[in-house]
TITOR-813779 format. One record per residue (C-alpha): residue in one letter; z, y, x; chain. Coordinates in steps of 0.05 Angstrom, whole numbers, plus 5000, padded with zeros to 4 digits. Layout:
{'A',{Z,Y,X},'A'}
...
END
This chain:
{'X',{6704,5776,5197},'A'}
{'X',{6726,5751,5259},'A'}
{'X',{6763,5787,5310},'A'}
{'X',{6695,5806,5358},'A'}
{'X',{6681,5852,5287},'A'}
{'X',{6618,5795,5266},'A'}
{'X',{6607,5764,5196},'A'}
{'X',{6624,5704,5185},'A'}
{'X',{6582,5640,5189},'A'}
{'X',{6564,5632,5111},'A'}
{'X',{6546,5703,5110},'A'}
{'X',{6492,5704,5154},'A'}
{'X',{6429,5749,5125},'A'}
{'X',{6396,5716,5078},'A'}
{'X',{6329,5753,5101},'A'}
{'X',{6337,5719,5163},'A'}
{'X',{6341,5641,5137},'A'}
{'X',{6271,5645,5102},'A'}
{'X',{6230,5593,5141},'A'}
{'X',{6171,5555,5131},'A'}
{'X',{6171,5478,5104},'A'}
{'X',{6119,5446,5149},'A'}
{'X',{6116,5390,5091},'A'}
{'X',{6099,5438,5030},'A'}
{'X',{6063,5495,5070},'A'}
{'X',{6116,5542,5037},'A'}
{'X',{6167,5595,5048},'A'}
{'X',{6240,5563,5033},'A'}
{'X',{6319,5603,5042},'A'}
{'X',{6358,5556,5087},'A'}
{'X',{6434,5587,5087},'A'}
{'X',{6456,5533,5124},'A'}
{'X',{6445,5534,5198},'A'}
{'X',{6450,5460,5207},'A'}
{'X',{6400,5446,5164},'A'}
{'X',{6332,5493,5182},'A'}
{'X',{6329,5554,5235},'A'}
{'X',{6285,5613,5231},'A'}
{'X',{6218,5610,5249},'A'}
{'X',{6210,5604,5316},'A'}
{'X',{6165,5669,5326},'A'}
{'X',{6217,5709,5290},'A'}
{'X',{6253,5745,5347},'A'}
{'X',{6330,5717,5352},'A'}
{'X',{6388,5774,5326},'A'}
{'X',{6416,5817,5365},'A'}
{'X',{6485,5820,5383},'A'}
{'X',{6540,5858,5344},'A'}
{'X',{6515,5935,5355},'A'}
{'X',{6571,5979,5388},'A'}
{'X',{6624,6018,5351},'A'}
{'X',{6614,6066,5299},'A'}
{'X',{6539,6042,5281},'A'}
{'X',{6508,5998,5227},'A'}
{'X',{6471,5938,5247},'A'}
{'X',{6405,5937,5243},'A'}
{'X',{6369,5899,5194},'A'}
{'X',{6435,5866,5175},'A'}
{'X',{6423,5882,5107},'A'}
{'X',{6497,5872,5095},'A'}
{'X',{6527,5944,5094},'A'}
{'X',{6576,5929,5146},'A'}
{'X',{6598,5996,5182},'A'}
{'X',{6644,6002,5246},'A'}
{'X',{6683,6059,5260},'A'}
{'X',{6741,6080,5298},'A'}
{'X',{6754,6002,5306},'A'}
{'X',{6751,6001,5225},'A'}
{'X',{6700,5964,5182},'A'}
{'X',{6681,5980,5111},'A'}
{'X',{6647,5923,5076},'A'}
{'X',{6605,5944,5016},'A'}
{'X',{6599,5884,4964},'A'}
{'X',{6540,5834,4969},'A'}
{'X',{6488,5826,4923},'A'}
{'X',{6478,5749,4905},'A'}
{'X',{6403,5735,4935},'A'}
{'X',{6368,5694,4886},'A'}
{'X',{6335,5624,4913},'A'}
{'X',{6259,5631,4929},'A'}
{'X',{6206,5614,4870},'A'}
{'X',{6158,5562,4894},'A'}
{'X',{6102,5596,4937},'A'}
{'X',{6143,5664,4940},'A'}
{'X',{6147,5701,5015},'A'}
{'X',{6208,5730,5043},'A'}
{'X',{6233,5780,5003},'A'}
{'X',{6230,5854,5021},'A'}
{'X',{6263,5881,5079},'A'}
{'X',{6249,5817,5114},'A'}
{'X',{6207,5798,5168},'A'}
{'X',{6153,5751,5152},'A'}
{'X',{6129,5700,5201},'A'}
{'X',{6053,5677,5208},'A'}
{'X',{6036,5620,5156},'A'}
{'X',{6025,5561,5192},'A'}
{'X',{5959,5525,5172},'A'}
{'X',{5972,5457,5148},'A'}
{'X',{5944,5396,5177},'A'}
{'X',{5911,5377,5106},'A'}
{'X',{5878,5443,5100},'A'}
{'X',{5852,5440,5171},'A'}
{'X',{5828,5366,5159},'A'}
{'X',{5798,5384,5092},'A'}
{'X',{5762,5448,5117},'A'}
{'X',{5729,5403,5181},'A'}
{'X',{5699,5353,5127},'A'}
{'X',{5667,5421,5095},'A'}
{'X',{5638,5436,5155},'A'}
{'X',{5610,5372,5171},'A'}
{'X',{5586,5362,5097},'A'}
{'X',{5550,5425,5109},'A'}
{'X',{5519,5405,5165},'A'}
{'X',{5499,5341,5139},'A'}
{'X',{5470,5382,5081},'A'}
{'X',{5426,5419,5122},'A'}
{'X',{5397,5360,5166},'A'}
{'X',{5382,5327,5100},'A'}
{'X',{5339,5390,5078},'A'}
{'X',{5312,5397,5135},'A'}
{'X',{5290,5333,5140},'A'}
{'X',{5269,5328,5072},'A'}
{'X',{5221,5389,5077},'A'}
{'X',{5201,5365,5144},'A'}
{'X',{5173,5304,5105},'A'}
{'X',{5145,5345,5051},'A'}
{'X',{5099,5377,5100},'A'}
{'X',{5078,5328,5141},'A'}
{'X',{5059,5296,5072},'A'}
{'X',{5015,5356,5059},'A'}
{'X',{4988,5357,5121},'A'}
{'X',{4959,5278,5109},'A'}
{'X',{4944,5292,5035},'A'}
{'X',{4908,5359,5069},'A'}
{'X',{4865,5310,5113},'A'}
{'X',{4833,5266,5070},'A'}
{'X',{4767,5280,5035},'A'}
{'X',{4747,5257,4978},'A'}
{'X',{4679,5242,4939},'A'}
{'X',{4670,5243,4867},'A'}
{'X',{4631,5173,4843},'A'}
{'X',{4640,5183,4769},'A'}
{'X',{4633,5109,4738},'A'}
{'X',{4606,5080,4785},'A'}
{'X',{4668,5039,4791},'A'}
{'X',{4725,5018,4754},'A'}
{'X',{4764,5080,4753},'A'}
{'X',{4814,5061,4812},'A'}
{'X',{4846,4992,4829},'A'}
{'X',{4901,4966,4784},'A'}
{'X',{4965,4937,4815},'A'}
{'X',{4968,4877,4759},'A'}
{'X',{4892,4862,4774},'A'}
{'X',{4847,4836,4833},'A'}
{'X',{4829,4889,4877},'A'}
{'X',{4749,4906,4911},'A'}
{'X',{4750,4956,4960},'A'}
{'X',{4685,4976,4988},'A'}
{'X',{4687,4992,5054},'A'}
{'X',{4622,5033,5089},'A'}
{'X',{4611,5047,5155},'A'}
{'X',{4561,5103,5170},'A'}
{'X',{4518,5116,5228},'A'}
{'X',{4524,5192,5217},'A'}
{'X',{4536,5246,5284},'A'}
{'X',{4593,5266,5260},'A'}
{'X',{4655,5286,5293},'A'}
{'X',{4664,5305,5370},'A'}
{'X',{4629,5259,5420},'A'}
{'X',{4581,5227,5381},'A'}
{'X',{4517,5257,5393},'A'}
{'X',{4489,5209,5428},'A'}
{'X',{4510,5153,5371},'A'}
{'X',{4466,5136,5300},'A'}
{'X',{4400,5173,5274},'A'}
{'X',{4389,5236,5302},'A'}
{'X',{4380,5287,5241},'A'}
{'X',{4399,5231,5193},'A'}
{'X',{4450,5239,5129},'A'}
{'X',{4467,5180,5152},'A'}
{'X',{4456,5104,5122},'A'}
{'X',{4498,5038,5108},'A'}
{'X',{4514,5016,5171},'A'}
{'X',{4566,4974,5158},'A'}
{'X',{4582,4943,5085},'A'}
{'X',{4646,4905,5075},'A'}
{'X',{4666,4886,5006},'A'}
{'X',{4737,4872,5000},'A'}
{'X',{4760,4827,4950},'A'}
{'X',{4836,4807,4937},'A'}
{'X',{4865,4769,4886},'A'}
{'X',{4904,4786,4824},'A'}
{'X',{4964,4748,4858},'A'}
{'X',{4957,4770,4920},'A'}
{'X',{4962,4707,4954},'A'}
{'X',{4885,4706,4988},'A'}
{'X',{4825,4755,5012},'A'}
{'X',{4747,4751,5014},'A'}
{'X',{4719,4808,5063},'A'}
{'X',{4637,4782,5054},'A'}
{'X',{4592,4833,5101},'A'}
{'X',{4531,4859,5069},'A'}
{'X',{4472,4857,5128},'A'}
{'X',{4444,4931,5131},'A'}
{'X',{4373,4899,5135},'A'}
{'X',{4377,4853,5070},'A'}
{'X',{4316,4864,5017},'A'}
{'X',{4344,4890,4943},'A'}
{'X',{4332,4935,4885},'A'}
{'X',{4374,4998,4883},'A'}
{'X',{4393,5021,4812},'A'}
{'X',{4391,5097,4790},'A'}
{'X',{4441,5133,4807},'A'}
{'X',{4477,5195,4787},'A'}
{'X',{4503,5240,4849},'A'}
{'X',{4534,5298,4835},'A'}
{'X',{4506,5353,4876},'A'}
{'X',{4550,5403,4919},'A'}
{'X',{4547,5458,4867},'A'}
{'X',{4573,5412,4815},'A'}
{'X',{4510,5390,4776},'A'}
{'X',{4490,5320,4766},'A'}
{'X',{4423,5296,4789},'A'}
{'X',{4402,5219,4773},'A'}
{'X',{4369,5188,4838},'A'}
{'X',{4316,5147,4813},'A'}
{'X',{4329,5071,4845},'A'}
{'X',{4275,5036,4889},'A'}
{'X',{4259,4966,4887},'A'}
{'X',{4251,4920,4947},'A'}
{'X',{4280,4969,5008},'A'}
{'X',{4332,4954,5050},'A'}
{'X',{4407,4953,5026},'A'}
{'X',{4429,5004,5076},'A'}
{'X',{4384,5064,5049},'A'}
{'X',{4438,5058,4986},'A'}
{'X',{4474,5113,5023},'A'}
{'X',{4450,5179,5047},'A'}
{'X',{4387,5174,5041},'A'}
{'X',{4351,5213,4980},'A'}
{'X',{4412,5250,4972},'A'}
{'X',{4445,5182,4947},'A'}
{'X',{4526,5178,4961},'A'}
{'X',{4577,5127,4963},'A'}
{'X',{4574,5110,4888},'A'}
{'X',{4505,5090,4897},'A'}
{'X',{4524,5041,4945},'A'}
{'X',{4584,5017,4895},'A'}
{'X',{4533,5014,4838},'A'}
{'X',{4488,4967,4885},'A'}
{'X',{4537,4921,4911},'A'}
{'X',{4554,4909,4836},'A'}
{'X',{4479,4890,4817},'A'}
{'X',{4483,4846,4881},'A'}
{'X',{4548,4803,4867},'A'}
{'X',{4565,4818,4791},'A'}
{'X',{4638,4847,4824},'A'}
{'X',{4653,4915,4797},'A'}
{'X',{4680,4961,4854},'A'}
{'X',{4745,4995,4847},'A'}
{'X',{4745,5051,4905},'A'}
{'X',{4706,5061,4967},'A'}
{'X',{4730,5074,5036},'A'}
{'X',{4681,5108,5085},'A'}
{'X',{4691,5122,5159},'A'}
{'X',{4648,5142,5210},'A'}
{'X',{4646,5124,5295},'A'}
{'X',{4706,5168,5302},'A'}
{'X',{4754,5119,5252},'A'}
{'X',{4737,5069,5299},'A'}
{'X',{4766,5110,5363},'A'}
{'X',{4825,5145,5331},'A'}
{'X',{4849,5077,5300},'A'}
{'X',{4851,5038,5362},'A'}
{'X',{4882,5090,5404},'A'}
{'X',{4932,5097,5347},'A'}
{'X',{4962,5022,5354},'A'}
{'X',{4958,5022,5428},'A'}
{'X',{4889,4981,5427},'A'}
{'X',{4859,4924,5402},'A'}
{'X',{4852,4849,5443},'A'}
{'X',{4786,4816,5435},'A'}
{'X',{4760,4757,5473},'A'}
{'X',{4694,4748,5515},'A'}
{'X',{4667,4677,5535},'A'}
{'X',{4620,4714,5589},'A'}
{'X',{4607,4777,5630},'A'}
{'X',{4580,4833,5589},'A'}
{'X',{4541,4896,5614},'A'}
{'X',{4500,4921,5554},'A'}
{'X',{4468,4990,5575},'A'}
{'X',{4449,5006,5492},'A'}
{'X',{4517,5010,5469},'A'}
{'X',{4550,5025,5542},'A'}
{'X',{4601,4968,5537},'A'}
{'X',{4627,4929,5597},'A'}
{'X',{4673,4875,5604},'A'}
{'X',{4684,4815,5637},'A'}
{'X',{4695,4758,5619},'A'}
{'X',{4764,4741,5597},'A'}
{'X',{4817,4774,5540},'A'}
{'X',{4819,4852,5544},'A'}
{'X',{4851,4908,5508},'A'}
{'X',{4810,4961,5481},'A'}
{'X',{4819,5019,5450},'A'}
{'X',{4775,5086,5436},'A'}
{'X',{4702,5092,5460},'A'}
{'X',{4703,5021,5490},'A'}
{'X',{4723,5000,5427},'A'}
{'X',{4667,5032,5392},'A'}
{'X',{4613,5011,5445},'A'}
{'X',{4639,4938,5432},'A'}
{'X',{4634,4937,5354},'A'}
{'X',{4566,4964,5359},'A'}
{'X',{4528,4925,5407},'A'}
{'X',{4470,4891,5387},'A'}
{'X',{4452,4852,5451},'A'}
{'X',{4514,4813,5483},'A'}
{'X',{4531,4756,5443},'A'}
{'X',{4491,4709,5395},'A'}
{'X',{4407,4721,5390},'A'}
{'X',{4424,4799,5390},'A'}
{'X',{4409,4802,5319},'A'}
{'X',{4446,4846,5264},'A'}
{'X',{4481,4780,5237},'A'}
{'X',{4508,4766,5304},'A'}
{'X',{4538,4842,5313},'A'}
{'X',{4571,4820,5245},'A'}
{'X',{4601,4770,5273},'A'}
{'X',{4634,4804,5324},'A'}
{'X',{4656,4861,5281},'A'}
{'X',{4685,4811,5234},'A'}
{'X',{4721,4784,5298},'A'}
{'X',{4742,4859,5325},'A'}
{'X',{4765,4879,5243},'A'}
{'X',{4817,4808,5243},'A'}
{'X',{4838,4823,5308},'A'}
{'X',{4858,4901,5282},'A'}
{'X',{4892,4872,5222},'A'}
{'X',{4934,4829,5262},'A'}
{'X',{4951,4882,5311},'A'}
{'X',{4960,4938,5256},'A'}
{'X',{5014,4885,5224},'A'}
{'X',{5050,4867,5286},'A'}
{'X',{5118,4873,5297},'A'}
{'X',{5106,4928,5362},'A'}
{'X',{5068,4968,5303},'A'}
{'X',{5115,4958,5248},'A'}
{'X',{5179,4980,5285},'A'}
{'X',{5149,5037,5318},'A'}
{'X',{5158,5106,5279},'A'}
{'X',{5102,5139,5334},'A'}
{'X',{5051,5086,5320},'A'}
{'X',{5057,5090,5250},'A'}
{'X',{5052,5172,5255},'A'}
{'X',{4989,5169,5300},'A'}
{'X',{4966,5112,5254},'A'}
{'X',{4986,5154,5189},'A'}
{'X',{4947,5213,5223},'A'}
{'X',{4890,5181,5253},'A'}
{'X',{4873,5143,5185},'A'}
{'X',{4871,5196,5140},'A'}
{'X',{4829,5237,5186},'A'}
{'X',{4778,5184,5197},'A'}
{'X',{4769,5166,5117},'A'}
{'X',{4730,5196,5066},'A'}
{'X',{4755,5159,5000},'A'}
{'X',{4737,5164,4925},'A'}
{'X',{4779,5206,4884},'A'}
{'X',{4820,5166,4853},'A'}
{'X',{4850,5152,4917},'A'}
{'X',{4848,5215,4942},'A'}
{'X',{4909,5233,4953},'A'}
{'X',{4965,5198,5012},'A'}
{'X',{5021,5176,4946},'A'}
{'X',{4950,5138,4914},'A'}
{'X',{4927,5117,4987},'A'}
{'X',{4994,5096,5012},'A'}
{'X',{4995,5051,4940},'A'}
{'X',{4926,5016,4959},'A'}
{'X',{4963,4998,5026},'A'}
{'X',{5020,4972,4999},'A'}
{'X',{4973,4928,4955},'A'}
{'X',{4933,4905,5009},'A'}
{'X',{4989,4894,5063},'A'}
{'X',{5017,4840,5017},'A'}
{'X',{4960,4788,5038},'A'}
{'X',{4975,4735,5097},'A'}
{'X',{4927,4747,5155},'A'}
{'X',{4925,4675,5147},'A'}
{'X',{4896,4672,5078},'A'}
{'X',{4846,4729,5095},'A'}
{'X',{4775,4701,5109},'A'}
{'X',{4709,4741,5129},'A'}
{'X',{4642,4717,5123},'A'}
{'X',{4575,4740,5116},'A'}
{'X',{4534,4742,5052},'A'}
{'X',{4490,4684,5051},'A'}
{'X',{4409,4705,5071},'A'}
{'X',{4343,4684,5097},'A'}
{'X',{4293,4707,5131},'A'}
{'X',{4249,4746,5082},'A'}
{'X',{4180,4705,5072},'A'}
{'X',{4140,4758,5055},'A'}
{'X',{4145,4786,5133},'A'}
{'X',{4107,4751,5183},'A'}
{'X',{4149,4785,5242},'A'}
{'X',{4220,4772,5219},'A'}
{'X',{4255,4841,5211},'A'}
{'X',{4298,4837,5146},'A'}
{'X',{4324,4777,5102},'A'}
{'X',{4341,4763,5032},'A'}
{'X',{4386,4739,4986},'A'}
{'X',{4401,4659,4996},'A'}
{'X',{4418,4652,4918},'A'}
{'X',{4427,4578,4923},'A'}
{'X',{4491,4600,4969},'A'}
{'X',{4510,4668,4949},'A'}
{'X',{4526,4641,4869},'A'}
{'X',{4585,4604,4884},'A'}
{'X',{4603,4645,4936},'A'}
{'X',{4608,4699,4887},'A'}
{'X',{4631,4654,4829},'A'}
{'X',{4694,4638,4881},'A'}
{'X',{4706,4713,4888},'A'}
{'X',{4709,4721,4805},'A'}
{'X',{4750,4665,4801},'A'}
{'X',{4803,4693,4862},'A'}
{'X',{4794,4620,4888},'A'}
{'X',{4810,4634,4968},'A'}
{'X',{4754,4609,5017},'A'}
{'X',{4823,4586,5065},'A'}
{'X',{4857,4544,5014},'A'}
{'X',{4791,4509,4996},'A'}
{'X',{4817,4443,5015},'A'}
{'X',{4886,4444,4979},'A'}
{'X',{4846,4466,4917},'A'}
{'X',{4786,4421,4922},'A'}
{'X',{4837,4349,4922},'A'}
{'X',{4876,4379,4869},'A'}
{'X',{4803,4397,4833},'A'}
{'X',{4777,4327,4853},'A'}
{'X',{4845,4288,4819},'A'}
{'X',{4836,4319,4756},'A'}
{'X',{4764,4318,4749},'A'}
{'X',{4764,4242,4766},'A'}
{'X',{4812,4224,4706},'A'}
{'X',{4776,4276,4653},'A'}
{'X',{4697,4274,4689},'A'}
{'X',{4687,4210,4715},'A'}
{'X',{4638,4170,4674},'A'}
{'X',{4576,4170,4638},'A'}
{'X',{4545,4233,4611},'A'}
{'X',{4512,4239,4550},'A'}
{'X',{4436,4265,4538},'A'}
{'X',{4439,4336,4526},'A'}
{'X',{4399,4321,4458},'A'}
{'X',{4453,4285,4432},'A'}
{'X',{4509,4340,4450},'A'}
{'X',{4545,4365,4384},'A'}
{'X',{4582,4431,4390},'A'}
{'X',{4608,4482,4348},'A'}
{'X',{4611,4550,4390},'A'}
{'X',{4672,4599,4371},'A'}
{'X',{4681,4660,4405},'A'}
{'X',{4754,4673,4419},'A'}
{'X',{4755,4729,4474},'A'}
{'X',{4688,4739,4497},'A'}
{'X',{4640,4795,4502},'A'}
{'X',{4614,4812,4445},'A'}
{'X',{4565,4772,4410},'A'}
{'X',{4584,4708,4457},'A'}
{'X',{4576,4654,4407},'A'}
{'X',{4501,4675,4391},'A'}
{'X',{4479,4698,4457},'A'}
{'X',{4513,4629,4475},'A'}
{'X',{4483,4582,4430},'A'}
{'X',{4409,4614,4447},'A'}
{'X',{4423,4593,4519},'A'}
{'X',{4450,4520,4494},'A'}
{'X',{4390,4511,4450},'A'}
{'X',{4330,4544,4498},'A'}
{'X',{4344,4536,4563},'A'}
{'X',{4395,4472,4561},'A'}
{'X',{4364,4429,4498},'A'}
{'X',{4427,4422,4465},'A'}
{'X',{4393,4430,4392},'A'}
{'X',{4453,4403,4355},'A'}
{'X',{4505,4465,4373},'A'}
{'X',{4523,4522,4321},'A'}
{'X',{4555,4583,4316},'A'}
{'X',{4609,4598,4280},'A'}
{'X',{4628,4667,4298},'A'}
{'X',{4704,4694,4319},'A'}
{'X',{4758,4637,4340},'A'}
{'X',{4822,4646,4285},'A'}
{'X',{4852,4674,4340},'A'}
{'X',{4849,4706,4418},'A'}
{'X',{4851,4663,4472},'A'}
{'X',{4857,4675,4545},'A'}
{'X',{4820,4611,4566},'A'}
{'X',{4753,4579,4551},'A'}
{'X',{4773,4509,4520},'A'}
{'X',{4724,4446,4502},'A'}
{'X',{4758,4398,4450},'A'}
{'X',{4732,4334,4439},'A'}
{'X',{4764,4265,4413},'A'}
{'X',{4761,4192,4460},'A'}
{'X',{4685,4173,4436},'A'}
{'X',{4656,4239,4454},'A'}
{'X',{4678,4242,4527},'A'}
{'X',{4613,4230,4551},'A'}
{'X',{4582,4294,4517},'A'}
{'X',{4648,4327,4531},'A'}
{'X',{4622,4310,4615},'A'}
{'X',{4553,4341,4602},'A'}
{'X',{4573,4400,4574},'A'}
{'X',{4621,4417,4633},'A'}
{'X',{4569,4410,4668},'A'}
{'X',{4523,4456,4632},'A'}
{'X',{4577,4513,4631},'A'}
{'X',{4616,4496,4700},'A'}
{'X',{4682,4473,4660},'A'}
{'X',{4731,4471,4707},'A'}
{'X',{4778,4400,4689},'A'}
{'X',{4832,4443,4661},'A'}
{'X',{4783,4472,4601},'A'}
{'X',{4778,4395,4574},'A'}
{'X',{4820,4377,4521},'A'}
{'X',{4822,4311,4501},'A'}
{'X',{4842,4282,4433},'A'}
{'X',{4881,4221,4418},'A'}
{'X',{4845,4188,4351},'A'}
{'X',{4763,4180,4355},'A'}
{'X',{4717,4233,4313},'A'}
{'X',{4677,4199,4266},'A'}
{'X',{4596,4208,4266},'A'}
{'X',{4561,4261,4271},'A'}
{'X',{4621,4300,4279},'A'}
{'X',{4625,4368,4332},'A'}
{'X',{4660,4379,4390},'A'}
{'X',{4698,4441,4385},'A'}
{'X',{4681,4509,4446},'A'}
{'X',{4715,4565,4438},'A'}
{'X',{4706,4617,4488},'A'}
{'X',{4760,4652,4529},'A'}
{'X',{4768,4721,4561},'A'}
{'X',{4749,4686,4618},'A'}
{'X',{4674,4680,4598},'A'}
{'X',{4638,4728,4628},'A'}
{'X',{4562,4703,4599},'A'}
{'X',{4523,4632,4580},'A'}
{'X',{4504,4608,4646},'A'}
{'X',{4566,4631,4689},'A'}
{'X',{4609,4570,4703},'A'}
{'X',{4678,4592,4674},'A'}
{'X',{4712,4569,4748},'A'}
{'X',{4687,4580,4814},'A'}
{'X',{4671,4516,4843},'A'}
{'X',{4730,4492,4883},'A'}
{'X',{4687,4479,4946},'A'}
{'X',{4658,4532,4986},'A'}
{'X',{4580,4534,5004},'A'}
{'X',{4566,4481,5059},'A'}
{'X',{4553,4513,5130},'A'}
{'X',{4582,4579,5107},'A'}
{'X',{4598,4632,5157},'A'}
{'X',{4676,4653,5170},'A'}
{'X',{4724,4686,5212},'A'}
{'X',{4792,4674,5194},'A'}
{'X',{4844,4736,5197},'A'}
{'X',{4894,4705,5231},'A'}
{'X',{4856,4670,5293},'A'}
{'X',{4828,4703,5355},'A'}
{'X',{4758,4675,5383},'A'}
{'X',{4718,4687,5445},'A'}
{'X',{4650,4724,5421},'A'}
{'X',{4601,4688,5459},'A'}
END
């Protein structure tokens, strides 16, 4: 003790030296003064108390009296366990919060927060995903297709346009009282590869046969709708109670292409579509004012959207002879100039225009089942969108006027155009890349085709049917021998084994019946296989048919060239409707 009655330096309270290790976050003794003080929001000790009284909270048993001090013995204070507070008697100082733990919870919250945008959004999503699924409608068309479009296989999407009232502000639109008709008919064909795309227009006035066709009713029953022969192509729809497979089931009797889903939209698609993408340019070469269809323009590029739009695909008397095939025309015109505008850059990259475009679409379609729903609709999309506007063409299915009408009203089939037409659509050979195809066509068929051709009597062929339809070889071999007069062919049932492609084999001395049969099945060069050693009298050529032969008389390859003086309208070009 020193002589002002205080303790000395190393036996300061040991209460009093528990501090807290900003490093470790924990309680620690410090005895020595030098090396760690007491917290800082522990109060400081008193002085020495007067005479005759024990010090508070000293803890040391020190006593002053009469100028005397007693000291009682000290109890050694163990050292602090890791984690362990002051010990009791002491005064304990607030725990400081360490910087990790303050770090660590801030991540927690932000985490959380992160969470919850993430839910949020994701159930946002899930019901504005509902809500398009929830605007589609659907029609059942049994088999009337192909049971939905396959993503490993060409696509044909039928698309209708009906003159129907519906939907607000179109009363004074269409057939008054009418279920409605084929207005507009637009089949859709892409290619397995998705490289190229045939849109051919069906003209609502063209002459056909319409098959039976089973509708189911709106109480659920099937009724079969008996067909007609010889009406017009647009009374495939609507009328007699006939729905969109109908149409599908007619458009296959007309090309031979079975339909894998419908889309149908009435004058409102047209209007909400537009507006969605901000509106569509088209082209005029002159002033138009046509009082029918209420559109006016002059002449010059404009951008139109909604009821201008709609007044401009339906007009019958501003450009051409005012006929139907005309209006075509300029629909096929309007429908390239959408395409390019729906896959624009200012559409892509815009999350409104691809809402409004989301919203207005699925409102403005009615759809076949198996597409009825926006994960099966968005997949069609995705199919389609892979095709360059520049290797989409449309044209117009090739007609005539019909020569049983003295006053020209309707036309008819041009079969002499519309076969390989059609022929080039089963084959995915793309009406754009005709050239390209046709020389490498022409360099091949000059080294393999190029020659005589033998008479068809003296043709000798043994038929094998390696992939065929059914009963190939036979059906065949009656259509070599009675309609061709190739009386020296045979059949000799299934190939030995499956083949893809329909192959003609044929040794050095038989090229010149090898050329005439080609020609009798439209062989495409790259069906020809030569031989190297020369067949010996009398001996057959060898034709085994692929699972590309669809029937004896239906060349194997579309024809490389397209019909002369076709119609087109190519995707990716804008034209002046004159």
């Amino acid at each position: 003790m020193d002589a002002q009655g205080r303790g000395r330096a190393d036996e300061i309270d040991p209460a009093d030296q528990w501090v807290l290790n900003p490093d470790t976050g924990n309680y620690e003794l410090r005895l020595d003064r030098s090396v760690g003080q007491p917290s800082a929001s522990r109060p400081r000790r008193a002085p020495a108390p007067p005479s005759g009284r024990t010090t508070s909270g000293s803890g040391t048993g020190e006593t002053v009296a009469h100028g005397r001090t007693t000291t009682t013995p000290r109890r050694k204070v163990p050292g602090p366990r890791r984690g362990d507070g002051p010990p009791p008697g002491g005064r304990r100082s607030r725990k400081r919060r360490p910087e990790k733990s303050r770090k660590k919870k801030a991540l927690l919250i932000t985490g959380g927060a992160m969470a919850f945008v993430m839910v949020a959004g994701s159930l946002g999503l899930y019901l504005y995903y509902k809500h398009l699924d929830s605007n589609i409608n659907t029609i059942g068309v049994g088999d009337a297709g192909s049971g939905g479009f396959k993503k490993d296989q060409a696509v044909n999407i039928l698309l209708v346009g009906t003159d129907k009232r519906t939907g607000s502000g179109n009363e004074g639109y269409g057939d008054k009282n009418s279920p409605g008709h084929a207005d507009t008919t637009i089949l859709f064909h892409v290619s397995k590869d998705r490289t190229n795309a045939t849109a051919v227009s069906i003209p609502r006035d063209l002459i056909t046969d319409i098959p039976d066709c089973p509708t189911k009713l709106e109480d659920g029953t099937e009724k079969i709708i008996p067909g007609q022969q010889g009406v017009r192509f647009n009374t495939s729809l609507g009328q007699s109670g006939r729905d969109p497979g109908c149409t599908m089931r007619t458009v296959k009797e007309l090309t031979g292409l079975t339909v894998d889903n419908f889309m149908m939209a009435d004058f409102n698609a047209i209007k909400t579509l537009t507006t969605a993408v901000g509106g569509v340019e088209v082209c005029v070469a002159k002033d138009v004012n046509d009082e029918d269809s209420k559109l006016k323009l002059t002449k010059g590029t404009h951008t139109i959207e909604g009821e201008q739009a709609l007044a401009f695909v339906r007009t019958r008397h501003s450009f051409g002879n005012e006929s139907d095939l005309d209006r075509i025309q300029t629909q096929q015109q309007f429908l390239s100039s959408l395409i390019r505008k729906m896959k624009s850059e200012d559409t892509l990259t815009s999350p409104g225009k691809l809402m409004d475009l989301a919203e207005a679409g699925t409102k403005a379609l009615t759809v076949d089942d198996s597409i009825g729903g926006i994960k099966e609709l968005a997949g069609l999309a995705k199919e389609l969108a892979k095709v360059n506007p520049q290797n989409i063409t449309f044209t117009t299915l090739p007609v005539i006027d019909n020569p049983a009408e003295k006053i020209k009203a309707t036309v008819v089939v041009n079969e002499s155009k519309a076969a390989p037409l059609f022929a080039m659509m089963r084959s995915d050979t793309s009406l754009t890349e005709v050239k390209k195809q046709e020389k490498a066509a022409k360099s091949k068929q000059d080294a393999l085709l190029k020659g005589e051709r033998a008479e068809p009597t003296d043709v000798r062929v043994d038929v094998y049917n390696g992939g065929g339809p059914a009963g190939s070889a036979q059906t065949t071999l009656n259509w070599l021998q009675n309609e061709q007069d190739v009386p020296k062919s045979s059949n000799l049932g299934n190939a030995p084994a499956k083949v893809s492609k329909t192959t003609l084999e044929y040794a050095p001395n038989q090229a010149d019946q090898a050329r005439a049969l080609a020609d009798m099945m439209g062989l495409p060069a790259s069906a020809l296989k030569p031989g190297t050693t020369d067949a010996a009298e009398r001996t057959p050529m060898t034709l085994t048919l692929g699972e590309d032969f669809k029937g004896a008389g239906i060349p194997i390859s579309g024809p490389a060239k397209a019909p002369k003086d076709i119609q087109q309208v190519q995707a990716d070009k804008a034209v002046c409707s004159k």
